[in-house]
N, C-alpha and C positions, 0 to 999 in steps of 0.2 A: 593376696586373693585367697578364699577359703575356696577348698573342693568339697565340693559336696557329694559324701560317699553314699554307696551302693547299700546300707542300713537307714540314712537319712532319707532316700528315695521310698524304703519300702516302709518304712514309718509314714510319711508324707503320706501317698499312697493311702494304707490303709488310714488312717485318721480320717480323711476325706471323704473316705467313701462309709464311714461310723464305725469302725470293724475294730473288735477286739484286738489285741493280740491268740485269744484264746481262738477266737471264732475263726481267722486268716490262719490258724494252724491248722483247724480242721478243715479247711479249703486245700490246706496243701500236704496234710498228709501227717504231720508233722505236731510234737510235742507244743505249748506255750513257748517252753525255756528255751525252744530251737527260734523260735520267733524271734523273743529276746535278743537274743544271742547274734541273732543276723544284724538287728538294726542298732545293734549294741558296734558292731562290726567283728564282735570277737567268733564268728561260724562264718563260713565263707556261702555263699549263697551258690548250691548246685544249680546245673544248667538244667535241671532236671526243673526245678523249682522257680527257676527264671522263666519257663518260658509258659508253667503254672499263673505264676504272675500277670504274665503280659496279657493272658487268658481274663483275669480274675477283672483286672482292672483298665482292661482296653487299650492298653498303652503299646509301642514297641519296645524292643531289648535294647535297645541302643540309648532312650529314654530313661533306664535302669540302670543300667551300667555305666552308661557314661564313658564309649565307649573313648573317645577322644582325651578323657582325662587320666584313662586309669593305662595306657598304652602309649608306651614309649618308642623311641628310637632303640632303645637295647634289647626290645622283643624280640621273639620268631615273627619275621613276616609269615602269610598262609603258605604254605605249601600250593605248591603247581600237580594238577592233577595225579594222581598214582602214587609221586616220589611223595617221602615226608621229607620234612627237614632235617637234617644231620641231628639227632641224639646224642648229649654228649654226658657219657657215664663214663669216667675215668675208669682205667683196670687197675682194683687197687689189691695188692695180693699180701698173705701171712708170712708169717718168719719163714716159712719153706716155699713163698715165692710161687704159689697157688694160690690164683685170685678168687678172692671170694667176692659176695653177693651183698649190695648196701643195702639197707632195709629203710623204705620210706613211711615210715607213721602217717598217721591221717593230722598229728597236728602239725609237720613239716609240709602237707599237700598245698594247702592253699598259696606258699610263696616259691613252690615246685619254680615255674619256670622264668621265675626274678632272678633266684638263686642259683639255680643248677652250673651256672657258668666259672662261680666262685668256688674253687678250691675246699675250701672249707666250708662249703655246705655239706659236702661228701663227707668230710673226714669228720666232722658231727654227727656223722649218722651209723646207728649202730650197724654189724653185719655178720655174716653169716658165714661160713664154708662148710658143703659138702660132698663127701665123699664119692659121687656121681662125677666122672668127669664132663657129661654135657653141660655142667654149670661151671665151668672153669676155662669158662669164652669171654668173659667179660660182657656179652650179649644178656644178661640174666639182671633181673632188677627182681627187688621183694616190697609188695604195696598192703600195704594193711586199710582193710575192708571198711567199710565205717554206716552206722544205718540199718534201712530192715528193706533197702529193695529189691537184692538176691536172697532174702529169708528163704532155708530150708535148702538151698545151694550152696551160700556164703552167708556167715553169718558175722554182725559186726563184730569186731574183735579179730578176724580171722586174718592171718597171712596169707596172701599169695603170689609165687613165684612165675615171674612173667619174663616170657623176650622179647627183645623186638623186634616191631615189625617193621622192613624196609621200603615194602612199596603196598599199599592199601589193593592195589589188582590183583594179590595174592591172599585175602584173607578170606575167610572161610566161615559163610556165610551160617548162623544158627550158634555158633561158638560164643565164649564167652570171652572177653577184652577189656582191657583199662582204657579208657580215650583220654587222653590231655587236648580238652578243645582251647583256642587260642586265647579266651579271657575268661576262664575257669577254673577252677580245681580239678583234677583226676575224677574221674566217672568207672564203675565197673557197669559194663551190661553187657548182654546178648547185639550184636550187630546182624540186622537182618537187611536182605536185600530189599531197594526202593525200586517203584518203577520209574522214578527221576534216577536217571545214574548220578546226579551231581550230590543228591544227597541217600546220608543213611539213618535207617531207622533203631535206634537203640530202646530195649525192651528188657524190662526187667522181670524175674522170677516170681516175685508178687506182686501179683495179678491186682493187686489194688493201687501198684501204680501202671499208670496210662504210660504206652510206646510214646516219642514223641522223634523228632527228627535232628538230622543237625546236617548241616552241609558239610561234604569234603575238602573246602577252602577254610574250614576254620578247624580243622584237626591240625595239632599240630606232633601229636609222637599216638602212636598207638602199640600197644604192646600187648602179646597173646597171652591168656591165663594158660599156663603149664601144671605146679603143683601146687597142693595144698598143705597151708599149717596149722592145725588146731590143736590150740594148746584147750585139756579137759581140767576143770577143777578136780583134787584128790584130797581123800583122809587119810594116813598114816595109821593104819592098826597096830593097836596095844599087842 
């Protein structure tokens, strides 16, 4: 039996309704090549842009995703109120036995929580050590940025160094976080408070993308932005 993925929906989709690829980029924000690229399957489709979708073209998320085909029995179930699910980042430490900090790229993000459980997703993954001992808890992950929706805060390219977070009653409302919602890629944005406590509202830095919501049953790790790494282009003078 063929499944029919989450790029063949948004292809479908748009075709039906006459739309470019060019034209349904600038409905969502987004370059042609990103368009491509979703219904190609090779870009994973943000939750940000999912639920642009479900807007554009009427439909629910569930219709899009597929949610029954693309979620397994090896998943994270949701989290129950407040507590997340156990995070599991091994402590992996250097020749002197100081652990350092894995580094997750934006093209490792999309199969983040298929993989996280195997061993050598970790040990694939480049990493860090530094000299700070608050980062030598093994609590400390490093998420590279991807995008233009914290422009002027985070910019794509950027590293940042995040903890985690244990129980979602303790975060701190206006701040900035990574969210891993439960059938998505990593998200960075601002988490503001809702007046539905079941959900939150995540808000990004440019203003030309729209707040949109996500409930606290589909969060499944959230982790706070701590520090920043920008690496700057340089010349060498003669």
């Amino acid at each position: 039996m063929n499944i029919i993925s989450i790029g063949d929906v948004v292809k479908k989709l748009r075709e039906e309704k006459g739309l470019t690829q060019e034209a349904l980029g600038e409905l969502l924000g987004v370059k042609r090549a990103s368009v491509s690229a979703i219904e190609k399957g090779k870009s994973e489709l943000t939750l940000e842009n999912l639920q642009k979708i479900c807007n554009i073209f009427n439909v629910s998320s569930d219709s899009v995703i597929g949610r029954n085909q693309h979620l397994t029995q090896s998943d994270n179930p949701p989290s129950a109120a407040g507590s997340l699910v156990e995070k599991i980042i091994p402590i992996i430490v250097d020749k002197q036995n100081n652990p350092v900090i894995k580094m997750l790229p934006y093209s490792a993000q999309a199969g983040y929580l298929q993989e996280k459980a195997d061993p050598s997703f970790w040990e694939d993954l480049p990493e860090v050590s530094l000299p700070d001992r608050k980062f030598r808890n093994g609590h400390y992950i490093g998420v590279q940025v991807w995008g233009e929706s914290m422009q002027n805060t985070l910019n794509g390219g950027d590293w940042i160094l995040c903890q985690k977070v244990e129980n979602m009653d303790h975060l701190q409302f206006g701040e900035i976080y990574v969210v891993v919602p439960l059938t998505m890629s990593p998200v960075v944005k601002r988490i503001e408070r809702n007046i539905d406590k079941s959900l939150f509202t995540l808000v990004s830095d440019n203003s030309s993308h729209e707040p949109y919501q996500i409930s606290r049953q589909e969060i499944v790790e959230i982790w706070r932005y701590d520090t920043l790494i920008r690496f700057h282009p340089f010349t060498l003078k003669k």
